[in-house]
N, C-alpha and C positions, 0 to 999 in steps of 0.2 A: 306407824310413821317412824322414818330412821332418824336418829337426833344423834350428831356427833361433839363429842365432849372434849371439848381444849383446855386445858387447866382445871378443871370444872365447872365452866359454866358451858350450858348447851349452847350450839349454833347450828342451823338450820345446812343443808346442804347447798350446794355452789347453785344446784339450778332453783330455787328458792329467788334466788339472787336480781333475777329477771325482772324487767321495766316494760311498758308500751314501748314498741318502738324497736325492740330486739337490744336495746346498749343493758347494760347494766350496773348498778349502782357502784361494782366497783371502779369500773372505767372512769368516772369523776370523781376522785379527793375530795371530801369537804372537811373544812373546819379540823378535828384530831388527826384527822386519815394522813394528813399532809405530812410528813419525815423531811421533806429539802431545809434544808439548815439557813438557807437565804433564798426569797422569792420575789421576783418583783409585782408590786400590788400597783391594783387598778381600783378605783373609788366605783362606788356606785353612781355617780353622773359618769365615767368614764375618765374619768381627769386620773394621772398618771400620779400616785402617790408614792414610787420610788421604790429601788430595794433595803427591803428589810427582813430579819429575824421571819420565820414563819409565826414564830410564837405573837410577835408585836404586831404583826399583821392581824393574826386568832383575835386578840384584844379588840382592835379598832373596828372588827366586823362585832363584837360581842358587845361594842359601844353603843352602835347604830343598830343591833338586835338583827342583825342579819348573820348569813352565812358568807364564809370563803370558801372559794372553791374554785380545784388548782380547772383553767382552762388549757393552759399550753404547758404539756411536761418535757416536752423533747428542747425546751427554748433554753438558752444560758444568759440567766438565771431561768428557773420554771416561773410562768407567770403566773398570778390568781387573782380573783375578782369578789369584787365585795360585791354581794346581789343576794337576794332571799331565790334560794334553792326551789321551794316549789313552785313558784313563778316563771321561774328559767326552766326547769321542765315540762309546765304546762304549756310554758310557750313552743316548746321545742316539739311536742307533742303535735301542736295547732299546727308548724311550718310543715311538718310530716305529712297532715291531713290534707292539706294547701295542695302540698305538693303530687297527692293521687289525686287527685280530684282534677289536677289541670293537664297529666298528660294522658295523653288521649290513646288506648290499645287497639293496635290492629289488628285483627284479625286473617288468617287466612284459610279462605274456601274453597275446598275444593270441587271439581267435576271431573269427573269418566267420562269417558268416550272408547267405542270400541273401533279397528279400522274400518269396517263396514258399515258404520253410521249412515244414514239416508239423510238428505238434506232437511225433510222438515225435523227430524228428531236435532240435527244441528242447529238450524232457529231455537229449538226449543230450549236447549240450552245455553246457544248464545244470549237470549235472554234475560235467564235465569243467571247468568254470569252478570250481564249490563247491569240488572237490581243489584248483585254483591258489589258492585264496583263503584256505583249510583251513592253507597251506602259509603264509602272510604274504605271499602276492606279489600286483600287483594286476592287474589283468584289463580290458583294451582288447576291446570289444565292437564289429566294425565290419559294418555292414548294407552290402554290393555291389551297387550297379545296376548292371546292361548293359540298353544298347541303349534302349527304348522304356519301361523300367522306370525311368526320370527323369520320366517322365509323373507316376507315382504316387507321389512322395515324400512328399508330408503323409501320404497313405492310409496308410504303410509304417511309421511312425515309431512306429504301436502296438505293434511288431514286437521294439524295444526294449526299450520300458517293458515290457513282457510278460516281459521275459526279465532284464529289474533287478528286475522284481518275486519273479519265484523265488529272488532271491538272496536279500532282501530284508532276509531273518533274520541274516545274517552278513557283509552289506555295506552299505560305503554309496553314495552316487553322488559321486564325486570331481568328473569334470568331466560337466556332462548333454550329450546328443543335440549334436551337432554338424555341419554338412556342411563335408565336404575333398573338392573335388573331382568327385568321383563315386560315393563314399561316404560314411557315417553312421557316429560313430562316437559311443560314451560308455566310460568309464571307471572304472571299482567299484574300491573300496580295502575291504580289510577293518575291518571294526569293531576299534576299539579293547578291547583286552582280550580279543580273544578267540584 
């Protein structure tokens, strides 16, 4: 293990340093960390206890056996907050958690198609499209040429629309008909509300 030596005593290296959540323990001031020479302090009900001394702030948190810790450093004065520190980060942990959990990833699916596709192979996939779409995810349509089938690209492109049209009823076209490359691609997102 590597141990870096400041004055003589050891400390652990910077990525050591690392919290849930990706912040890190230095990003918050608490209590000694603080150096601003004047801060304005905030109580633990939130009532506005005025600027003072960092130090006379340290005290009145060391009164109530809690911590300060600087919240706003970019403010004039920086501000800090009297609150017990692992409380504030467990909570801050919880809003984190809160906050996966409630937004919702979409996904996107794709399907091939080649331009000589035959109509029921086209059901079959329009189907299989309807289920990803049924589901909230959205659905990447890409038409494949090989070879001498780059001849007939406009010809092909009914190929698409033919197959955005069967969705038609519970999609919409997100991005339209596009060339990458060597393929055709479009885009369906589901209807809203549905």
């Amino acid at each position: 293990m590597l141990w870096i030596l400041n004055c003589g005593r050891p400390k652990l290296p910077a990525f050591f340093g690392t919290v849930t959540g990706g912040n890190t323990i230095s990003e918050l001031l608490i209590n000694e960390r603080i150096r601003e020479p004047e801060v304005r302090v905030i109580g633990e009900d939130g009532a506005q206890l005025g600027i003072m001394s960092s130090r006379e702030a340290l005290k009145i948190a060391e009164e109530h056996e809690l911590d300060l810790i600087l919240i706003a450093p970019t403010a004039k004065p920086p501000v800090c907050r009297i609150m017990d520190y692992g409380r504030y980060r467990y909570e801050q942990v919880k809003k984190e958690r809160d906050a996966k959990k409630k937004q919702k990833i979409v996904e996107v699916k794709e399907i091939r198609l080649s331009p000589n596709i035959d109509t029921n192979d086209l059901n079959t996939k329009s189907n299989n499209a309807r289920k990803f779409l049924d589901k909230g995810n959205r659905v990447k349509v890409t038409l494949r040429f090989r070879g001498r089938e780059m001849a007939h690209v406009n010809a092909t492109k009914g190929v698409l629309d033919e197959f955005a049209g069967t969705l038609a009823d519970i999609s919409n076209v997100d991005k339209p008909a596009k060339m990458e490359g060597r393929s055709m691609s479009i885009v369906l997102a589901p209807k809203p509300g549905k």
